[in-house]
C-alpha positions in Angstrom: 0.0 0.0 0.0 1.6 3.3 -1.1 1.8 6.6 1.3 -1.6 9.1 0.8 -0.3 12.5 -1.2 -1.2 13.7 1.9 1.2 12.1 3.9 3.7 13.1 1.5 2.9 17.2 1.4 3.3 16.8 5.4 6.8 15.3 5.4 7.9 17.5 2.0 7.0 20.4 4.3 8.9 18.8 7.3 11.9 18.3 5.2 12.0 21.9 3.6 11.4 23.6 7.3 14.2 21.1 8.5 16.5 22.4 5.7 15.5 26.3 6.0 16.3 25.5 9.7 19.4 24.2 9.2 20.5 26.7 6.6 19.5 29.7 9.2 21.6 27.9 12.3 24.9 27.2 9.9 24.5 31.2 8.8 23.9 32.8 12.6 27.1 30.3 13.7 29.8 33.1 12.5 28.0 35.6 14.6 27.6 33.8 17.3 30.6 32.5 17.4 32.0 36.0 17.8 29.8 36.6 20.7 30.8 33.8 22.5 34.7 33.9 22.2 34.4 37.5 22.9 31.9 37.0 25.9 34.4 34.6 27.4 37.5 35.7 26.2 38.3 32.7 24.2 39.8 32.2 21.0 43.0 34.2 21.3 41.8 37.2 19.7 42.6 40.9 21.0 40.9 44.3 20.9 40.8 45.8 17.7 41.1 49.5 18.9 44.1 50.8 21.3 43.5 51.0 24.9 44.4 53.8 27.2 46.8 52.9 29.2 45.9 54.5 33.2 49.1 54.3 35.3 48.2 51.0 37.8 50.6 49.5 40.3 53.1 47.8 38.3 53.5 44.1 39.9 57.3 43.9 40.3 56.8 40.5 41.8 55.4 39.1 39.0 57.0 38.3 35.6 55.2 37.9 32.2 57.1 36.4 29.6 56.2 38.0 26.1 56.8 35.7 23.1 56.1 37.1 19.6 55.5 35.1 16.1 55.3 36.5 12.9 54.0 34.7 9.9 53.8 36.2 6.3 50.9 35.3 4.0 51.9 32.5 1.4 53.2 34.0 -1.6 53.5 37.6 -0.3 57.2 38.6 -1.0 58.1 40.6 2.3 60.0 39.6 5.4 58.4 39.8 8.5 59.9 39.5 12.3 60.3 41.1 15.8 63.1 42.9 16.3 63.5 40.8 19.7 61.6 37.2 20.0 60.6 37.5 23.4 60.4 40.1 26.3 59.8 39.5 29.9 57.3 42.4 31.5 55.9 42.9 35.0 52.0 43.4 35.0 50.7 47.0 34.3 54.3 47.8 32.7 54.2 50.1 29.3 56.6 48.3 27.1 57.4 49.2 24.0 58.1 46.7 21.1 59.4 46.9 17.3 58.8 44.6 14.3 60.7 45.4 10.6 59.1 44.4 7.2 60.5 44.6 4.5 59.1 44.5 0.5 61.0 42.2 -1.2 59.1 42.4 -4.8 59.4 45.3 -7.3 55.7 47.1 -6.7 54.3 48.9 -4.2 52.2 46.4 -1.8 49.5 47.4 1.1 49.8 44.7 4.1 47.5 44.0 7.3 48.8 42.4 9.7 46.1 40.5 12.3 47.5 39.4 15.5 46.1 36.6 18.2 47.2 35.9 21.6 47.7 32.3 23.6 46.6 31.0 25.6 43.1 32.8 24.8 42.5 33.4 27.9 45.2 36.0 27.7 43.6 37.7 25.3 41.7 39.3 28.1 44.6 41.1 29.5 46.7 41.8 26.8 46.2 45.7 25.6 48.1 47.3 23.4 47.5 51.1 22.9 49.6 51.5 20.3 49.7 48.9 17.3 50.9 48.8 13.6 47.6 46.3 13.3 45.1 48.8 13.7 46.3 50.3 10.7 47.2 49.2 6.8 51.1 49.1 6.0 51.6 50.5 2.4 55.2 49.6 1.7 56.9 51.0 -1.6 59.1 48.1 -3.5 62.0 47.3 -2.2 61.6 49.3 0.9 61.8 48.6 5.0 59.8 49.5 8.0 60.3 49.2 11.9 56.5 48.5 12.9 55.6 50.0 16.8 53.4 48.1 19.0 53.0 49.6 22.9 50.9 47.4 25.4 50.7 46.2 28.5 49.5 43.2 30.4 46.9 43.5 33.2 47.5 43.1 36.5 44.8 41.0 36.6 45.9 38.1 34.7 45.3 34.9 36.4 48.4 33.6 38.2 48.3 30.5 36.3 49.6 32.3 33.3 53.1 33.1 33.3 53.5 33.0 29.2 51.8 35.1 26.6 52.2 34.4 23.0 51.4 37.2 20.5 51.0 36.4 17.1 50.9 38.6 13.8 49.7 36.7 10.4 50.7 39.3 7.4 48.4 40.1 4.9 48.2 41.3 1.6 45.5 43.6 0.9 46.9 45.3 -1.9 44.4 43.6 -4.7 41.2 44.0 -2.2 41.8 47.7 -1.7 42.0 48.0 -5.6 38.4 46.1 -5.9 37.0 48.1 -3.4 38.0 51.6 -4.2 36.6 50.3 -8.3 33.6 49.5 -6.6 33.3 53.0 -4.8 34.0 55.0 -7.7 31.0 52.9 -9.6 28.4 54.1 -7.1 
């Protein structure tokens, strides 16, 4: 005995509210994503805007060690790397940092770097109020640049951290910038 038309209509409509569903979760899970690792400080990922730093009793008992990694996009020709590869820094200390790049190809490329913080947890505590990531890097060919970054660590960092890994991944933006100001001078 075969299934009523009826019976069919009912589970076609299950099937295509199941997939509407489905599509709807998958598309909110960026979002919310976001939220979350910023709601609980996961995830590694730092402010995006500089802090102000407010002179706080700097924790002379207490030693942070600062590790930093630099990675270049794959296929980008520049060099990228701290002028130091790690630091040690008391909590609430303003310290001061420098990273060169240089362009190694013969044009004129616009880089971003985006930086990210281990543990995660860390992430928390780590603000920088100065930072060559809030901004693009145009670089001419051929040419070199000593990148600033000024932060400090919070005095509130759980004692159970004693390392801090900050990590820059170089980007280049050059071709996106291009599309985009096209774009705006088609409106």
């Amino acid at each position: 005995m075969s299934p009523t038309p009826k019976s069919n209509r009912k589970l076609l409509t299950m099937l295509i509210l199941g997939s509407v569903g489905m599509f709807g979760f998958g598309f909110a899970l960026v979002p919310l994503y976001d939220v979350l690792c910023d709601t609980l400080g996961i995830n590694g990922k730092p402010q995006n805007s500089a802090s102000t730093y407010e002179a706080v009793v700097v924790d002379k008992k207490r030693t942070i060690t600062i590790e930093f990694v630099t990675q270049v996009q794959s296929g980008m020709q520049w060099e990228f790397a701290p002028k130091v590869n790690h630091i040690s820094v008391h909590p609430g200390e303003l310290t001061h940092a420098k990273f060169l790049v240089k362009n190694l190809s013969s044009k004129n490329i616009i880089g971003q770097a985006i930086p990210s913080v281990s543990p995660g947890q860390g992430a928390a505590y780590f603000n920088k109020t100065e930072c060559f990531c809030f901004n693009q890097q145009p670089l001419a060919a051929l040419a070199s640049a000593e990148l600033p970054l000024i932060f400090y660590v919070d005095p509130d960092l759980p004692a159970s951290i004693n390392t801090l890994t900050l990590s820059y991944t170089l980007y280049d933006i050059t071709d996106k910038l291009a599309v985009s100001a096209k774009q705006g001078a088609a409106r």
